[in-house]
C-alpha positions as CSV (number, residue, x, y, z in Angstrom):
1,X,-269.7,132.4,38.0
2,X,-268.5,130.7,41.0
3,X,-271.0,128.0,40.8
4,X,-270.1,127.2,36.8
5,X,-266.6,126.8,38.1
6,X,-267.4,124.6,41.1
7,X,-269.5,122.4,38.6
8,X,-266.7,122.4,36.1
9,X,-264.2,121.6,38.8
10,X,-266.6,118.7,40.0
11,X,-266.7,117.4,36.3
12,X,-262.8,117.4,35.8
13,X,-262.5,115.5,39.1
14,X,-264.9,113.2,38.6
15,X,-264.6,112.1,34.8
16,X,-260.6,112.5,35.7
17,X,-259.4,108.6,33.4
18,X,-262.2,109.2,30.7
19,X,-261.1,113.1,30.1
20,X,-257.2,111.2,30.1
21,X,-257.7,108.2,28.2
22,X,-259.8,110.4,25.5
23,X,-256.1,113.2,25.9
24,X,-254.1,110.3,25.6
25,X,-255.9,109.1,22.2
26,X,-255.9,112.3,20.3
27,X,-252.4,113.1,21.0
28,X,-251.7,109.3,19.9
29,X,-253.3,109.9,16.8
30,X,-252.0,113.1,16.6
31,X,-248.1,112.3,17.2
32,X,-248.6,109.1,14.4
33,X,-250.3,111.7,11.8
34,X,-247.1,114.3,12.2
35,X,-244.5,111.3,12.0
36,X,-246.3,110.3,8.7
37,X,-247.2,113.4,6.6
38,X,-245.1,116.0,7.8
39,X,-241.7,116.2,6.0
40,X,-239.7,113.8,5.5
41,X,-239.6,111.8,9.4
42,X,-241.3,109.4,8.2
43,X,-238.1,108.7,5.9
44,X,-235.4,108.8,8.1
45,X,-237.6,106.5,10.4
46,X,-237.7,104.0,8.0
47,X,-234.5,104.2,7.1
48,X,-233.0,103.7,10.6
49,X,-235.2,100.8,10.6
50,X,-233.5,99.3,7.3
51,X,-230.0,99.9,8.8
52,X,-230.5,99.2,12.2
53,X,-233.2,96.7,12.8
54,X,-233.0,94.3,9.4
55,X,-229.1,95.4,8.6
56,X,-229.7,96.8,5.0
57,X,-230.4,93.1,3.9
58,X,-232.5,92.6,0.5
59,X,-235.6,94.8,0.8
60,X,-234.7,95.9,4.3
61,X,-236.4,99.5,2.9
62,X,-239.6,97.4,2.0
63,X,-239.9,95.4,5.2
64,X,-238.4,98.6,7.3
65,X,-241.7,100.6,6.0
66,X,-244.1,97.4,6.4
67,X,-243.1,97.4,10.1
68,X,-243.5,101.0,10.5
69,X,-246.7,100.8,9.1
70,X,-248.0,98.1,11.1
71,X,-246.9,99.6,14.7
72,X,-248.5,102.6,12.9
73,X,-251.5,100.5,12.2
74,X,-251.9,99.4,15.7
75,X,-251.2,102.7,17.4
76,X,-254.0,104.8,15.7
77,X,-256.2,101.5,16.3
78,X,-255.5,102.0,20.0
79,X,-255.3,105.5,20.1
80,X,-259.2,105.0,18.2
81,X,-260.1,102.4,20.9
82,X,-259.4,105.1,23.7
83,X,-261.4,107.9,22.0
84,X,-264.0,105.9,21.4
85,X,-264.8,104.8,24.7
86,X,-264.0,107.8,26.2
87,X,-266.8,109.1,24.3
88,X,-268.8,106.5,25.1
89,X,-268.4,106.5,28.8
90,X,-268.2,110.3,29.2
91,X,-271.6,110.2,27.0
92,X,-273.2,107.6,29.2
């Protein structure tokens, strides 16, 4: 028992950024997932992007969500990128 603990210990300690970076991607991925699909966030995000960012201008609602789904875009691409090598280290 001991000995499985050391070893998992050693692991944690030594794999310390992979074990982060692939931590930091899931909840990334995770936190952009909730803010789309659950309820209505997504929404009021969007429009306290109209109002605040583009100033309720002509299609302020259609660029507000274009924007939010571009940093959205880029977020779960980088949130990928992390899990992915991660994986790939932690798996080397």
């Amino acid at each position: 028992m001991a000995a499985s603990l050391h070893a998992l210990v050693n692991y944690i300690a030594y794999y310390l950024q992979p074990l982060l970076g692939l931590l930091a991607g899931v909840l990334l991925i995770g936190a952009i997932a909730f803010v789309n699909w659950y309820g209505t966030i997504k929404q009021h995000i969007v429009a306290w992007i109209s109002s605040n960012v583009f100033r309720g201008h002509i299609e302020s609602e259609v660029s507000a969500d274009g924007l939010f789904m571009a940093v959205s875009g880029f977020g779960v691409m980088f949130g990928g990128l992390w899990i992915v090598l991660a994986m790939l280290y932690l798996t080397h």
